[in-house]
N, C-alpha and C positions, 0 to 999 in steps of 0.2 A: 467445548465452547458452545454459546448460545446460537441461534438460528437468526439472531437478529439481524438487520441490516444495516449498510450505511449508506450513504450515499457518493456513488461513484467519481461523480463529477468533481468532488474535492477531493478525492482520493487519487484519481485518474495520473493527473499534473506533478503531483506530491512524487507519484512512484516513479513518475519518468525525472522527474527532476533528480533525485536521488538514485535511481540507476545510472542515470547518463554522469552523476561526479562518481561513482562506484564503477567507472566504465564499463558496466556489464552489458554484454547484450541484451535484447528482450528474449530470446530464447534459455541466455543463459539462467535469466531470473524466474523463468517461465517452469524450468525444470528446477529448481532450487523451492522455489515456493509452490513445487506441487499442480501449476496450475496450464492450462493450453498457451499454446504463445498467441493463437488469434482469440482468447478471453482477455491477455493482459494488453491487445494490441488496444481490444475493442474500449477496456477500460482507461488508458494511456490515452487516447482519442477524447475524451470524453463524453463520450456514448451516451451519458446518462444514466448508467446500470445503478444496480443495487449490489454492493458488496457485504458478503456475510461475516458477521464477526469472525471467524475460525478462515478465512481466504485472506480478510485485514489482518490476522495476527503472520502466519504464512507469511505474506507479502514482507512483512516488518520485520518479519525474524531472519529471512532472507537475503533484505537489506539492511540489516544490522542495527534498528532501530526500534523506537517504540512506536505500536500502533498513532496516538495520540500526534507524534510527529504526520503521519500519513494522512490522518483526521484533520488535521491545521490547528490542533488542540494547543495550548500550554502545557508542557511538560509538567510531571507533577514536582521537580525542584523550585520550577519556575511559580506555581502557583504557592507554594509553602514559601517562597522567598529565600528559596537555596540557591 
């Protein structure tokens, strides 16, 4: 994965939303996606961080979705008109 970043503060709400219907804890998802539970707290919060492409893919594959979900993207069936 790239180094590139995204931005937290839409990603932040995305992951809690989507954990909180997935009932997981923040710890649970914290060790699932590899990552600290006071990173995913500070990101959840909306902090304002910078999230890396390869922490947003982690994050999504965790929660069982696709980056672009986390992003507030259009899925790509949605953009193709599937």
């Amino acid at each position: 994965m790239s180094d590139r970043c995204v931005d937290g503060t839409v990603i932040g709400p995305n992951v809690r939303r989507r954990r909180e219907v997935l009932g997981l804890s923040r710890a649970e998802l914290a060790r699932r996606a590899r990552v600290s539970a006071s990173w995913l707290a500070d990101l959840e919060s909306g902090a304002g961080m910078r999230v890396t492409a390869d922490q947003c893919y982690r994050l999504a594959a965790a929660l069982g979705c696709r980056m672009e979900r986390l992003m507030g993207l259009p899925e790509l069936a949605e953009v193709a008109g599937g």
